[in-house]
C-alpha positions in Angstrom: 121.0 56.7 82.2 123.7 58.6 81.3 122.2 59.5 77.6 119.2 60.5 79.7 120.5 63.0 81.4 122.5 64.7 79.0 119.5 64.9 77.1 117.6 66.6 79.8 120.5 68.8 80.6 120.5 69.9 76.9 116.6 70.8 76.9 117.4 73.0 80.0 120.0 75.0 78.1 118.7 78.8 77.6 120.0 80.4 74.4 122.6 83.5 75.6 122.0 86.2 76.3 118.8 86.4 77.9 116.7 88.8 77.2 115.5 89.6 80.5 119.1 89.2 81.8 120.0 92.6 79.3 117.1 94.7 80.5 118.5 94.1 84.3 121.9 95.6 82.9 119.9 99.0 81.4 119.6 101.4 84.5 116.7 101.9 86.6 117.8 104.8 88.4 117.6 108.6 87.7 120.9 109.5 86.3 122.9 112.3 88.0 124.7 115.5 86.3 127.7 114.1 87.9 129.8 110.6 88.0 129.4 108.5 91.6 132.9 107.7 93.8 133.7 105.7 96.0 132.8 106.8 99.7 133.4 105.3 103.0 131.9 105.5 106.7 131.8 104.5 110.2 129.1 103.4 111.8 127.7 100.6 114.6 126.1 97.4 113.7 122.9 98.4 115.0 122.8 102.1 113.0 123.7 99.7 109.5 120.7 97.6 110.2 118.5 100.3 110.7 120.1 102.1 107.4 119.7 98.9 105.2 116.0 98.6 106.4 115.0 101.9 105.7 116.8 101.4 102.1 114.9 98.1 101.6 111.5 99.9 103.5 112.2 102.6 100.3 112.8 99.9 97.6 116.5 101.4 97.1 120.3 100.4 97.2 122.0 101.7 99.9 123.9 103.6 97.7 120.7 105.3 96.2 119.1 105.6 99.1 122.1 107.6 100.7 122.5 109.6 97.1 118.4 110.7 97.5 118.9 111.4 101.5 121.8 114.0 100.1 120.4 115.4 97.8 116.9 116.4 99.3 115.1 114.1 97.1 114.4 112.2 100.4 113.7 114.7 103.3 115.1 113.8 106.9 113.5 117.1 108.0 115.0 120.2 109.9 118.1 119.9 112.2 117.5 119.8 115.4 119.7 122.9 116.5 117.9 125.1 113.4 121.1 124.8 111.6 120.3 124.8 107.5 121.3 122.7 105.1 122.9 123.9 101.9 
């Protein structure tokens, strides 16, 4: 019994590293003319649900979602006191 399984566990064995594991590690997203840092904020359970949604509704990492929300590439649209945004 014991033979058996050793053998089976051997024929499971994937040769490292896997191919598809490497192209995971390339980047996917668009590259920036400047390094990312660390950042923190505040906010209420209910407001980080609703941001984690519209990250997953968008197909992004919260991270990259935020990043594209800052920078414009994702509009939020006009302020409501006509204030503009640089």
């Amino acid at each position: 019994m014991e033979n058996q399984m050793a053998e089976t566990t051997q024929k499971r064995k994937r040769p490292y590293p896997k191919p598809i594991s490497l192209a995971n590690l390339r980047p996917s997203r668009p590259r920036y003319d400047e390094p990312k840092a660390r950042r923190e904020l505040l906010v209420t359970p209910d407001g980080w649900r609703g941001f984690k949604a519209l990250a997953k509704a968008h197909g992004l990492s919260l991270g990259e979602f935020a990043e594209r929300i800052g920078r414009g590439i994702i509009p939020l649209g006009t302020p409501a006191d006509g204030a503009k945004v640089k």
